[in-house]
C-alpha positions as CSV (number, residue, x, y, z in Angstrom):
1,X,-24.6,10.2,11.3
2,X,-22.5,13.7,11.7
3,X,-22.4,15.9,8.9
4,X,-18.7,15.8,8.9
5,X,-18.6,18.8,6.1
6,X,-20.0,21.4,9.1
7,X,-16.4,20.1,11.2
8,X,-13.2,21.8,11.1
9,X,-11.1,19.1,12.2
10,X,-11.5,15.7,12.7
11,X,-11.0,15.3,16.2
12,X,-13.9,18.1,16.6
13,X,-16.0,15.5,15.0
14,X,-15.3,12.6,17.3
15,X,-15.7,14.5,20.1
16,X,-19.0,15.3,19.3
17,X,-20.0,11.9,18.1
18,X,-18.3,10.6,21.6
19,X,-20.9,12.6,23.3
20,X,-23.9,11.8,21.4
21,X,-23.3,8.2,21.1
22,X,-22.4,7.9,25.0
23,X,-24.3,4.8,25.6
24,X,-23.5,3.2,22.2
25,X,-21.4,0.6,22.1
26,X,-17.9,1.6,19.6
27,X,-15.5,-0.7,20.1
28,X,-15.7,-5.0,20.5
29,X,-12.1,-6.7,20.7
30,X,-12.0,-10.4,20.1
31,X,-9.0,-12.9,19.7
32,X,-10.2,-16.3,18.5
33,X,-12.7,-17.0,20.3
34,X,-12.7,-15.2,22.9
35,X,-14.0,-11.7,23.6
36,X,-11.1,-9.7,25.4
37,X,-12.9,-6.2,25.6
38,X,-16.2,-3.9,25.2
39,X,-15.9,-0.1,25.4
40,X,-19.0,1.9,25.5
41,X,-18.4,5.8,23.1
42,X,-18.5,7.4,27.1
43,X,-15.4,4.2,28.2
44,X,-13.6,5.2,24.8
45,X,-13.7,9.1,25.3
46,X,-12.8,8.0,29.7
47,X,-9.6,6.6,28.1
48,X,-8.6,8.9,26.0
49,X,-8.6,11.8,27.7
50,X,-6.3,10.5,30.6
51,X,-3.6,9.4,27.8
52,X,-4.1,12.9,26.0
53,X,-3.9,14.9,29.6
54,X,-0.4,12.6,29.8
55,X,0.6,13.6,26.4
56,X,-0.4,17.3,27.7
57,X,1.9,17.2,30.5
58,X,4.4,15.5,28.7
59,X,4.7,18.8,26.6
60,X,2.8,17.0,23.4
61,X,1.8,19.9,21.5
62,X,-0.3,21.2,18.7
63,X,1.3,20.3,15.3
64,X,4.1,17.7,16.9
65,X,3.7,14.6,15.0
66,X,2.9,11.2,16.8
67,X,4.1,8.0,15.2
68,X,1.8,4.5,15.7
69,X,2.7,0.8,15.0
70,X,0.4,-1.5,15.8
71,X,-1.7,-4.2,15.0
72,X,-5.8,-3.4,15.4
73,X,-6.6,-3.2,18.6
74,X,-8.9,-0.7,20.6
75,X,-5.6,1.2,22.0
76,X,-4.9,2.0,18.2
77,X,-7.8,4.3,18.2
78,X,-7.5,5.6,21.5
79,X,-4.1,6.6,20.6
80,X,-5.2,8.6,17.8
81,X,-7.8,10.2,19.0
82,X,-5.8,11.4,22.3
83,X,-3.2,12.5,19.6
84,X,-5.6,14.3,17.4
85,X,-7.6,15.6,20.8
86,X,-4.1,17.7,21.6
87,X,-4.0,19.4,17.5
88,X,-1.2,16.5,16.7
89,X,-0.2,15.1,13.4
90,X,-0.5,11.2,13.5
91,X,2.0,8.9,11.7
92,X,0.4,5.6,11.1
93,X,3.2,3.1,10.2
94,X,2.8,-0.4,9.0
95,X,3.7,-3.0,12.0
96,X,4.4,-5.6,9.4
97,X,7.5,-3.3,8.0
98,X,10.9,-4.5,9.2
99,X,12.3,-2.3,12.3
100,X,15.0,-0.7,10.0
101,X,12.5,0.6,7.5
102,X,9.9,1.6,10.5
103,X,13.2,3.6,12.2
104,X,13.5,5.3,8.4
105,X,10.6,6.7,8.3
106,X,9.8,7.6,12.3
107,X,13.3,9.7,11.2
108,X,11.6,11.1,8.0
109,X,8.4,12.1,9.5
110,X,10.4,13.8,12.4
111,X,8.1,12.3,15.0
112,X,8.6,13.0,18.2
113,X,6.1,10.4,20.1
114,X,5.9,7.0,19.3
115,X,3.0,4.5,20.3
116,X,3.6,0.9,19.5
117,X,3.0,-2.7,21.4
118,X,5.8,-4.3,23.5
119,X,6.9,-6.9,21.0
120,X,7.4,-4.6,18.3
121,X,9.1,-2.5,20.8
122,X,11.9,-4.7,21.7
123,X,12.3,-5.3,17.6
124,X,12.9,-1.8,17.5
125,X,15.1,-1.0,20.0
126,X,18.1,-3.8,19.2
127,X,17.9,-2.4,15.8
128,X,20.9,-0.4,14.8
129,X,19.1,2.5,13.3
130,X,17.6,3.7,16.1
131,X,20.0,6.1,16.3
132,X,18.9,7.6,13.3
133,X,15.7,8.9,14.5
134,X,17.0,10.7,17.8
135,X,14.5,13.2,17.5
136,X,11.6,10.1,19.2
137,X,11.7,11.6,23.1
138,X,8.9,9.0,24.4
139,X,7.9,5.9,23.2
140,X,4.2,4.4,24.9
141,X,5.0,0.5,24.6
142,X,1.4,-1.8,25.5
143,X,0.8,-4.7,27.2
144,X,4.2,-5.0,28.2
145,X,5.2,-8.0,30.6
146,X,5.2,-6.8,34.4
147,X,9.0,-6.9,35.2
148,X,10.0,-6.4,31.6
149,X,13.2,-4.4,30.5
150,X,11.6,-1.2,28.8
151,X,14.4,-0.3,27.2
152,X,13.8,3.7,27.2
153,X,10.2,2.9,26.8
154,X,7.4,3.5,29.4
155,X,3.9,1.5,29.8
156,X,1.0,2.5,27.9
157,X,-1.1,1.8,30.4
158,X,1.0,4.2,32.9
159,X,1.3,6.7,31.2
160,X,-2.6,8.7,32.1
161,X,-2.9,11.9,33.9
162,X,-5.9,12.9,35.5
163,X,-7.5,16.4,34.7
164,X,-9.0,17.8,31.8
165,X,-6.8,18.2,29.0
166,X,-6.9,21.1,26.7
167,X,-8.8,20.6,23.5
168,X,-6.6,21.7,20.9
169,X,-8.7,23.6,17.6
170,X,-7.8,23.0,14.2
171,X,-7.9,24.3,11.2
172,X,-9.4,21.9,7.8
173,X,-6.0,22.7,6.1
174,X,-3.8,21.8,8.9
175,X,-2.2,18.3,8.0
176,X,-4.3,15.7,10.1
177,X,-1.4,12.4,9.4
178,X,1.3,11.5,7.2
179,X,0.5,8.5,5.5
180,X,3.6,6.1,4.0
181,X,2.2,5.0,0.3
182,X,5.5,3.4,-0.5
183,X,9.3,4.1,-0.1
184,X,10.6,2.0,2.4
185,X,14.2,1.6,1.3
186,X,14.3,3.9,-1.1
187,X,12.8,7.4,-1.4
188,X,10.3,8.0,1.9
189,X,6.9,9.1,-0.2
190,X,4.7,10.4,3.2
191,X,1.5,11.7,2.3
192,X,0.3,14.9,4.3
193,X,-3.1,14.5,4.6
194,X,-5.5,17.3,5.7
195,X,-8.7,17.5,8.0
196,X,-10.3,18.6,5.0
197,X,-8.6,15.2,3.1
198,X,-10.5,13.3,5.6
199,X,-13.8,15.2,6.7
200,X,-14.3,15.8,2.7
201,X,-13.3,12.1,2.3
202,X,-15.9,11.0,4.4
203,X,-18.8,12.8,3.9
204,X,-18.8,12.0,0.0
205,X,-18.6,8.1,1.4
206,X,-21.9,8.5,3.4
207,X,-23.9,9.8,0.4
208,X,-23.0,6.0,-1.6
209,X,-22.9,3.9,2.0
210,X,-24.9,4.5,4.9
211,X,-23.5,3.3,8.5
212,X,-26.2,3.5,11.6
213,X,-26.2,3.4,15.3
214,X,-25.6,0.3,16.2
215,X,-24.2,-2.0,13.1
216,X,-21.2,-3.5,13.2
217,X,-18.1,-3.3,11.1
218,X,-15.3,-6.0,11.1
219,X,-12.2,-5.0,11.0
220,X,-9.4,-7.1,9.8
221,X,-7.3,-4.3,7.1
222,X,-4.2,-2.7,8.9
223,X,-5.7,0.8,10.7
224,X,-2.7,2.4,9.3
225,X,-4.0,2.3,6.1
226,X,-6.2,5.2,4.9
227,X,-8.7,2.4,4.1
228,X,-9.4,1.3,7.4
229,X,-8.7,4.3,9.5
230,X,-11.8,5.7,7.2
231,X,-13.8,2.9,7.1
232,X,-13.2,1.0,10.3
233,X,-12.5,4.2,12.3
234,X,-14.0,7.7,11.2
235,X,-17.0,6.8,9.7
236,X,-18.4,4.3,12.2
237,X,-17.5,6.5,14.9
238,X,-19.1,9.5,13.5
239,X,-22.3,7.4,12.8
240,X,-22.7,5.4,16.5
241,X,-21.7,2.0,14.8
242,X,-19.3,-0.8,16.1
243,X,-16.3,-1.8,15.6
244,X,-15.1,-4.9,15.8
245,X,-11.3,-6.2,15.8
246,X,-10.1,-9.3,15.9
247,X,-6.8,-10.0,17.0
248,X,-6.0,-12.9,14.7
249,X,-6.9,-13.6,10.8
250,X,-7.1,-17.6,10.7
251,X,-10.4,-17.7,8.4
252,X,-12.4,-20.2,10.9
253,X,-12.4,-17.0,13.8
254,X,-13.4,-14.4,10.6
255,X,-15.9,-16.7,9.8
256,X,-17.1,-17.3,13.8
257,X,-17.2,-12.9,13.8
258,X,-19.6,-12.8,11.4
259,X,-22.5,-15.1,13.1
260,X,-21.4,-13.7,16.5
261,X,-21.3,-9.9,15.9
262,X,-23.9,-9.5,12.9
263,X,-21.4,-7.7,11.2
264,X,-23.1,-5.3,8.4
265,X,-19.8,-4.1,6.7
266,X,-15.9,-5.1,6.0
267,X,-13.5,-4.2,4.1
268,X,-11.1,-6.2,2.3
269,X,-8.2,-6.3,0.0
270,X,-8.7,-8.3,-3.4
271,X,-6.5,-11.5,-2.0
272,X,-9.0,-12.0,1.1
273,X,-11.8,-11.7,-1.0
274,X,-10.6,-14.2,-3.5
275,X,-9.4,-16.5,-0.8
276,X,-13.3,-16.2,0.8
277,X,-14.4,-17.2,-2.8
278,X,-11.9,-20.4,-3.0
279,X,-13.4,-21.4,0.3
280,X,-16.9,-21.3,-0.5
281,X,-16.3,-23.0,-3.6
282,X,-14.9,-25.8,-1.9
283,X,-17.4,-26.1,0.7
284,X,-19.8,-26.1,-2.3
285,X,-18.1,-28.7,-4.0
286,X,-18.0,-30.8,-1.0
287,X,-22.0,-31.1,-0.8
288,X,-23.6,-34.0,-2.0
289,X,-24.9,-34.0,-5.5
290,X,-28.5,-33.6,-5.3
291,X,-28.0,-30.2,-2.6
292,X,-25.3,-29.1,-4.8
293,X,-27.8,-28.9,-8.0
294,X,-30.4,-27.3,-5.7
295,X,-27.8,-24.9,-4.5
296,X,-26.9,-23.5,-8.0
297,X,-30.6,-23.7,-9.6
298,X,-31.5,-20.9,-6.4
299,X,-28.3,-19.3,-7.2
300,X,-29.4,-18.9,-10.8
301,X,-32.5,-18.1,-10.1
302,X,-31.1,-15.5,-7.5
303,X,-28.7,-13.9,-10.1
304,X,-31.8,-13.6,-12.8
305,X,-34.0,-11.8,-10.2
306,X,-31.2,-9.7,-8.4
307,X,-29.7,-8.7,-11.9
308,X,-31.1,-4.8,-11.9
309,X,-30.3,-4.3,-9.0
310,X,-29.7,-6.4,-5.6
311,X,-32.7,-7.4,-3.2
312,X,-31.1,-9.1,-0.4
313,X,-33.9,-9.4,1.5
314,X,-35.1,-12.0,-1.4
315,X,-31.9,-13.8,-1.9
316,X,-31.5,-14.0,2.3
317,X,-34.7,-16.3,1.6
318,X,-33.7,-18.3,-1.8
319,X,-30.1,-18.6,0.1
320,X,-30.4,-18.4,3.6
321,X,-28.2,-21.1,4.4
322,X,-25.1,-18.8,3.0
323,X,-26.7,-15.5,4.6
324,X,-26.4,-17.0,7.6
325,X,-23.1,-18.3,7.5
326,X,-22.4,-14.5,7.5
327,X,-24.4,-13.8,10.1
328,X,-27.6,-12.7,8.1
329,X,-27.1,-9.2,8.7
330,X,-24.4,-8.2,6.1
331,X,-24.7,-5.4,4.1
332,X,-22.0,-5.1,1.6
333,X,-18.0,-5.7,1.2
334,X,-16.1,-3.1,0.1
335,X,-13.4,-4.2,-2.0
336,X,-10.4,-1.8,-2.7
337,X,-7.2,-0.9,-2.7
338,X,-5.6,-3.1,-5.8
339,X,-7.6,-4.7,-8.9
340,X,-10.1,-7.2,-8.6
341,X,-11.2,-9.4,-10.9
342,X,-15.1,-8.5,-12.1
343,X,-16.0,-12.3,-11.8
344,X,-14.7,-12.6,-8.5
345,X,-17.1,-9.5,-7.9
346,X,-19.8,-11.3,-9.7
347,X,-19.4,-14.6,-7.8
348,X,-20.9,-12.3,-4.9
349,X,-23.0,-10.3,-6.6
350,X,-24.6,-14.5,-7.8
351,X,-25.0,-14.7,-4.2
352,X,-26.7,-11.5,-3.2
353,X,-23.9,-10.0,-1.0
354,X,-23.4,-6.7,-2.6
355,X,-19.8,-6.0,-3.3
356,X,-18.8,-1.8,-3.3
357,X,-15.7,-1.8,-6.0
358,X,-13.9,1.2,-5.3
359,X,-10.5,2.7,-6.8
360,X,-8.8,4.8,-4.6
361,X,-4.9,5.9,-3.4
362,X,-3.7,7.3,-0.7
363,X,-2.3,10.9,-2.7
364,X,-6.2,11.0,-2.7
365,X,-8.1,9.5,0.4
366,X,-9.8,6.7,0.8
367,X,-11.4,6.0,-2.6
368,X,-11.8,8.2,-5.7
369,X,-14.6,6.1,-7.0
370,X,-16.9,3.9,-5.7
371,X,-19.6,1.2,-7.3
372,X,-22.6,1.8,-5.5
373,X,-23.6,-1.3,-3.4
374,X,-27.5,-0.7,-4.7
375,X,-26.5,-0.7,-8.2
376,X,-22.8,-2.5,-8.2
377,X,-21.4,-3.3,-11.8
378,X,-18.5,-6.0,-11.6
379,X,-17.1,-4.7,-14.5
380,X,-16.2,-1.2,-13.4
381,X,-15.1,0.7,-10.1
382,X,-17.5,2.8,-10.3
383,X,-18.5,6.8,-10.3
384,X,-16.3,9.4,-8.9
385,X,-17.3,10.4,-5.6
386,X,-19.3,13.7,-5.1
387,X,-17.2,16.6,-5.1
388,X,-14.2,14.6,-7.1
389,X,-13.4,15.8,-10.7
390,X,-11.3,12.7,-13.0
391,X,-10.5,13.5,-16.2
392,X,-8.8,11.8,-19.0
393,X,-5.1,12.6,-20.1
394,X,-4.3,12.5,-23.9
395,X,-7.0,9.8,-24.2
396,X,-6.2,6.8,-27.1
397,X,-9.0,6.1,-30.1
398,X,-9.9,3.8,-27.4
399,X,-10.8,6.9,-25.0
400,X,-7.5,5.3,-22.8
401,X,-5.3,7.4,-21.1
402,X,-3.8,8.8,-17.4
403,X,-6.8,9.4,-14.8
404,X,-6.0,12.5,-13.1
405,X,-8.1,13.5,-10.2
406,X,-9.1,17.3,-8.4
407,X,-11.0,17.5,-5.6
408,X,-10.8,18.6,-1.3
409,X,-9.7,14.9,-0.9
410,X,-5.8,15.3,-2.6
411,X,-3.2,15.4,-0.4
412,X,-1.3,18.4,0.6
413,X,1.7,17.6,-1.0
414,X,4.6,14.7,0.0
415,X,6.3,15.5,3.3
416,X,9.5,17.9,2.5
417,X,9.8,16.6,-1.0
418,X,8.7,19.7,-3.6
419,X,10.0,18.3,-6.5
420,X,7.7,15.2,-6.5
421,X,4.8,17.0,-5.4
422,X,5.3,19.3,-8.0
423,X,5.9,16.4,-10.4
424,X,2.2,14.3,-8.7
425,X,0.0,17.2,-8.7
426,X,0.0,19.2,-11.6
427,X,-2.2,22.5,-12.1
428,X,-4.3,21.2,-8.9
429,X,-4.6,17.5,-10.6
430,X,-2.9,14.8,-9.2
431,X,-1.5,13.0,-11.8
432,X,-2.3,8.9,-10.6
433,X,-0.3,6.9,-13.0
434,X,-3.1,4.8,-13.8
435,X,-4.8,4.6,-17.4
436,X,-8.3,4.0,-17.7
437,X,-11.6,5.6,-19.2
438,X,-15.1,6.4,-18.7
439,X,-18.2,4.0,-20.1
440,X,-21.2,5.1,-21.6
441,X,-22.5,5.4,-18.8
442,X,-20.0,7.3,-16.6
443,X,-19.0,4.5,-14.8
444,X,-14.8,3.8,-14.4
445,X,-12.7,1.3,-16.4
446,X,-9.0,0.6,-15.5
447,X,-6.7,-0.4,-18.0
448,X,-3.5,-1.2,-15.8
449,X,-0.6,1.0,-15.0
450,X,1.5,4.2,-16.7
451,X,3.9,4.7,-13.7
452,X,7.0,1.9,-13.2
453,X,4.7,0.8,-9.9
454,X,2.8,-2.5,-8.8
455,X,0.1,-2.7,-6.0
456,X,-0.2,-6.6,-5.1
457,X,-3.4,-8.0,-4.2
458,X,-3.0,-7.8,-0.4
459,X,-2.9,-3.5,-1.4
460,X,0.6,-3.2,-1.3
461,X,2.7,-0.2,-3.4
462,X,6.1,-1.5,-4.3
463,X,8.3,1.1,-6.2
464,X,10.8,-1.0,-7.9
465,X,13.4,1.6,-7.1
466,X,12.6,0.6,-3.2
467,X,13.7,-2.9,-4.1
468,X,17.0,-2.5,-5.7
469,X,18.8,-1.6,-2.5
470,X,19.2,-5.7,-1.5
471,X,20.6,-6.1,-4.8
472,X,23.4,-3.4,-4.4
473,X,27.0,-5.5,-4.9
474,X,25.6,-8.2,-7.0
475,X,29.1,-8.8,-9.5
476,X,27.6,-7.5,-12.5
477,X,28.6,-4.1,-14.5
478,X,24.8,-2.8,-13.4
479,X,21.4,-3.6,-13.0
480,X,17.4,-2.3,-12.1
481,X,14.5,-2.9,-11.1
482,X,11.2,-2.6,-13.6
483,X,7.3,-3.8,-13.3
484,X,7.0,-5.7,-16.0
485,X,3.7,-4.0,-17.1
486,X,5.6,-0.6,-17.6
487,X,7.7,-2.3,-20.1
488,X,5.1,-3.9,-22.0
489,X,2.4,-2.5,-21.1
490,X,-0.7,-4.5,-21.4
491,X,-4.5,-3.2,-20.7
492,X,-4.8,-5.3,-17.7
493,X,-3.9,-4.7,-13.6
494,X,-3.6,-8.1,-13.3
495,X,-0.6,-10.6,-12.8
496,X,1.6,-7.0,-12.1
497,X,5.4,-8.6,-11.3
498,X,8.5,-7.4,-10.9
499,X,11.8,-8.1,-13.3
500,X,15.7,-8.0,-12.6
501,X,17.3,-6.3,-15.4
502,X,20.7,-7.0,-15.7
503,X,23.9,-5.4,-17.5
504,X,26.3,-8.3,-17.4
505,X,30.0,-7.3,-17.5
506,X,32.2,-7.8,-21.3
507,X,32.3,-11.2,-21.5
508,X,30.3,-12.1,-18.2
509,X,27.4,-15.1,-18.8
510,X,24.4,-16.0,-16.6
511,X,25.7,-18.8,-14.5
512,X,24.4,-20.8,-11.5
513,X,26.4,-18.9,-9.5
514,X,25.1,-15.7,-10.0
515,X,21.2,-17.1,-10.1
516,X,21.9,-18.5,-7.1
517,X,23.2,-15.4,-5.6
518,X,20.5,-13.5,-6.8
519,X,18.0,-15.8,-5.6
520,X,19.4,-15.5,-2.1
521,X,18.9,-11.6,-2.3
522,X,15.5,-11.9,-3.4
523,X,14.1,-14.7,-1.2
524,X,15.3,-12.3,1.6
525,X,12.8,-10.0,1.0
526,X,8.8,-10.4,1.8
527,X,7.5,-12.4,-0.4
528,X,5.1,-9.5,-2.4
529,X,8.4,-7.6,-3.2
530,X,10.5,-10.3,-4.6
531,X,11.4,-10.1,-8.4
532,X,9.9,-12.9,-10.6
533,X,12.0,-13.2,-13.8
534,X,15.6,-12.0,-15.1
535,X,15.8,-9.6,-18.5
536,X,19.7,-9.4,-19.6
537,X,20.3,-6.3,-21.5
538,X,23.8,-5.7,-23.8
539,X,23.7,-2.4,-23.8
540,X,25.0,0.0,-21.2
541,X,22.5,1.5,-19.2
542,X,21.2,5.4,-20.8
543,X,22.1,7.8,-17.9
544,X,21.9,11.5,-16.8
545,X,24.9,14.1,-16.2
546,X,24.6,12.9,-12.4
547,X,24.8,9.5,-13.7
548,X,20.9,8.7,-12.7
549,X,19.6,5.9,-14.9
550,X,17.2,7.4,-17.3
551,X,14.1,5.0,-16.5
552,X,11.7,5.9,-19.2
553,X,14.4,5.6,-21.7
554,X,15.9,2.2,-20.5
555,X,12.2,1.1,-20.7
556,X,11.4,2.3,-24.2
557,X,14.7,0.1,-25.2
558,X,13.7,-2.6,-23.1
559,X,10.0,-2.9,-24.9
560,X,11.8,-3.8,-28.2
561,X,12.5,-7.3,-26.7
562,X,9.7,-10.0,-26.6
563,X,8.4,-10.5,-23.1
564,X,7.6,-14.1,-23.6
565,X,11.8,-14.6,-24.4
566,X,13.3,-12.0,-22.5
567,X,12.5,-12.4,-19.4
568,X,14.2,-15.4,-17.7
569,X,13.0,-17.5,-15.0
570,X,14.7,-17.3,-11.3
C-alpha cells in the first residue's frame, strides 16, 4: 500500500502504484457470466497513456474539466486516470440521470470534454438542451456500433495517440473533481474536491481497512460516486488489489462473483444490503426443519463466541456452508452512504461477515466516520476518522444536536456558488445538517435530519426544492415541497419521505381531479423522488421581499398540525 499522505496529487500516486504493481492484475470485467476483460497495472497504464497523449494533442489541458457518464466499466477508470494524468478536473456524473439534467450540469461544471458510452450518447444528443452546454468541444462515445451515426461524437476507441504524453504536476489544493451531491433541477450543488480531499481521504481509510496485493473488490456502486471512486478505484489501486465490475446487477451473477473472484471487500448502499438479508432469509426458511434448527443453534453459538470482537476464521468453520456461498474469502462490507438499520447490521455481524458502518457525505469525502470491521458495533457508525474533528452544535439534555465536521477531507467550497459555501462551511466547519451525538465511548449516534433533505436507501440526496419544478402550473394558488422529518422531526433516519404542501385557492377543494393530476406529475418522476402524502395549508405562504418562500418559517407553521392527520394520502 502507498502512503498516499507523501503524494501531491492523486494521479502522482497512481502512477507510481502503476509501476510497482506492473504484473498485478487491477482490473476483471464480467457481464453475467461471462468474463469480457483482464487488464494487468502495466495493460491499464498502456491504455491510458495513448487516450491521455490524444487528449494532449487534442489541446486537453491542465485545469480544463472533463465530464464522465458511464456505467462501471474498465474505460471508466482509464478515463480518469488519462484525465487526471494531463492536471484535469474530472466531472463524474450519474448515467442514471435523465439527459436534460446530465446537459444541466455538463453546462454548470463548464466542461469542456465529455466521455460517455454510445447509448447514453444518442440520449444526449436528441435532447433539446444540448444547446445549453456549448462550451462541450469533444465528446469520446464507447463501444459504439461500426457504421453508427456519431452525431458530433468520435470513438473512444479512436481516439489514442501514440507518444509519450506530458505528465501534468499538481498541487494537493488544486480541485481534483466536481462531484454532483444533489441539484438536478433545481440549484446545481457541485462539490470541488481537492487532491488533498482525496489523498487525505484515503490514507485515514487504510489505517481502519487494510487492502493487499492481490484481493479483490466487487464493484457494483455507481464510480461516480465519491464512494466507489474511493473504494473501488483509489484505494485498491494504490494497494495492488483487483477490481472487479460487473456489468449487470441481477443478484444470481453478484452471487456467482463472489465464489468466482474470492472477492475480499464491497461496498454497498443500505437497500442492497437489506435486499442480501431478505434473500438469505428466504433461502433459510426454505431448508428443511431439522438443518434449519442446526443452522441457527451454530449461528447462536457463533454470535455468543464472535460477540467481543469477530473471528472469522472460527465462524468460516461453525458456518462454512454461508462463507462459501461468498466465496470464503470475504473480509468485510462496507455499508454507507444512507442509514441502516443496526439489526440489519447485526444479522451479519450473527453470521460472522463483518460489516464497516460508516457515515459520510460528499461536502466531506468518502466517510467521516467509520465502525471498525475488528470491533464493528451495529448500533453506531462509528469513530471519526484520523485527522477528522466532529463536534456537537448547541447539543440538547440529550447531548443531541448538528454534527459539524473539520478536517483536510472538506471540500473546497461548491462550484461558483459563495453564498452557500459560506452558508455550509462555517469558521472552517462544515455544517452537515445531520443531528447526532457521541456515546460513552466516543463512538457516533445519528438522530435523523436538521436540513429540509432526504437520502433514500439506494444513497440518493433529494432537495425537495429540486422536485418542485414538475409541479410548476398545478391550478392551485401555491404549493412546496418538504421532507416530512424536517417538519416533524423525529430522532430517527428512517422512513424519510417527501410531502406536497398545498395552498389551495379561496374556495378551491381537493378533488379527483386535481389528485389525479398531481399523481400524474409525480409518477413521472423516478420512483425515489416522488412525494408520498398531500398536507393542505389555509394560510398564504410566509415570503421574503423577493417573494422567496421563507422555508424554515412555513415549516415551524406546518409542525403545529398532527402528522398522522395532515398529511393526506396520494
Amino acid at each position: 500500500m502507498l502512503d498516499l499522505s507523501k503524494y501531491q496529487s492523486i494521479a502522482a500516486a497512481l502512477k507510481d502504484a502503476l509501476d510497482q504493481f506492473a504484473d498485478e492484475t487491477c482490473l476483471i470485467e464480467a457481464d453475467r457470466e461471462r468474463e469480457k476483460e483482464r487488464l494487468t497495472y502495466r495493460d491499464f497504464n498502456q491504455r491510458a497513456l495513448l487516450l491521455a497523449k490524444a487528449l494532449q494533442d487534442a489541446g486537453f489541458r491542465a485545469g480544463d474539466r472533463a465530464a464522465i457518464i458511464m456505467t462501471n466499466q474498465s474505460k471508466w477508470l482509464i478515463s480518469a486516470y488519462a484525465i487526471l494524468y494531463c492536471g484535469g478536473v474530472m466531472v463524474p456524473l450519474d448515467y442514471k440521470l435523465t439527459p436534460d439534467e446530465q446537459w444541466q450540469l455538463l453546462s454548470h461544471s463548464n466542461a469542456t470534454f465529455l466521455v460517455t458510452e454510445y447509448p447514453i450518447w444518442r440520449h444526449l444528443a436528441a435532447s433539446h438542451r444540448r444547446a445549453s452546454a456549448i462550451q462541450v468541444k469533444t465528446v469520446l462515445a464507447t463501444e459504439a456500433p461500426p457504421n453508427a451515426a456519431l452525431d458530433g461524437a468520435q470513438r473512444w476507441e479512436d481516439f489514442q495517440r501514440r507518444g509519450e504524453p506530458a505528465f501534468v504536476a499538481r498541487n494537493r489544493t488544486d480541485v481534483a473533481s466536481i462531484v454532483y451531491s444533489s441539484g438536478t433541477g433545481g440549484r446545481p450543488k457541485g462539490c470541488m474536491t481537492t487532491h488533498e480531499n482525496y489523498l487525505e481521504q484515503g490514507h485515514a481509510i487504510t489505517q481502519v481497512i487494510a487492502f493487499d496485493p492481490g484481493i479483490r473488490y466487487l464493484s457494483i456502486l455507481p464510480t461516480n460516486h465519491v464512494v466507489d471512486f474511493m473504494m473501488g478505484f483509489l484505494l485498491p489501486f494504490t494497494s495492488g488489489a483487483t477490481v472487479v465490475h460487473l456489468r449487470t446487477l441481477r443478484p444470481e451473477f453478484v452471487r456467482d462473483a463472489f465464489a468466482r473472484y474470492k472477492i475480499a471487500y464491497m461496498m454497498l448502499v443500505p437497500l442492497i444490503l437489506k435486499n442480501l438479508k431478505k434473500g438469505m432469509e428466504a433461502n433459510f426458511a426454505a431448508l428443511p426443519k431439522g438443518k434449519r434448527t442446526a443452522l441457527n443453534a451454530l449461528i447462536q453459538i457463533n454470535r455468543a463466541l464472535t460477540r467481543d470482537r469477530p473471528r472469522v476464521w472460527l465462524s468460516r468453520r461453525l458456518l462454512g456452508q454461508v462463507h462459501r456461498a461468498f466465496g470464503g474469502e470475504l473480509r468485510a462490507f462496507g455499508v454507507g452512504s444512507a442509514f441502516t438499520e443496526p439489526a440489519t447490521i447485526q444479522f451479519f455481524l450473527d453470521l460472522g461477515i463483518p460489516v464497516a458502518n460508516a457515515y459520510g457525505l460528499t461536502e466531506a469525502g468518502t466517510a467521516v466516520s467509520v465502525n471498525d470491521p475488528r470491533t464493528p458495533r451495529a448500533d453506531t457508525v462509528g469513530k471519526p476518522l484520523p485527522g477528522t474533528e466532529v463536534r456537537i452544535v448547541n447539543p440538547d439534555s440529550d447531548g443531541i444536536g448538528e454534527l459539524a465536521v473539520r478536517g483536510k477531507t472538506v471540500m473546497a467550497g461548491y462550484l461558483d456558488d459563495p453564498e452557500l459555501t459560506a452558508e455550509t462551511i462555517v469558521d472552517g466547519w462544515l455544517m452537515t445538517g445531520d443531528l447526532g451525538r457521541f456515546d460513552a465511548t466516543g463512538h457516533l449516534q445519528l438522530f435523523g435530519r436538521k436540513k429540509n433533505m432526504i437520502v433514500t436507501e439506494e444513497a440518493k440526496n433529494i432537495y425537495p426544492e429540486d422536485i418542485e419544478t414538475v409541479f410548476e402550473g398545478l391550478p392551485v394558488k401555491e404549493f412546496c415541497v418538504f421532507a416530512a422529518n424536517y417538519i416533524w422531526p423525529r430522532r430517527s433516519m428512517a422512513g424519510e419521505q417527501l410531502v406536497l404542501v398545498l395552498r389551495l385557492e379561496q374556495g378551491q377543494t381537493l378533488t379527483d381531479e386535481l389528485r389525479l393530476d398531481i399523481s400524474a406529475r409525480n409518477n413521472r418522476l423516478l420512483n425515489y423522488k416522488r412525494v408520498h402524502g398531500i398536507v393542505l395549508f389555509n394560510e398564504d405562504f410566509p415570503r421574503t421581499a423577493s417573494l422567496k418562500i421563507k422555508r424554515n418559517i412555513l415549516a415551524e407553521r406546518l409542525a403545529q398540525l398532527d402528522r398522522a392527520s395532515a398529511v393526506l394520502p396520494l
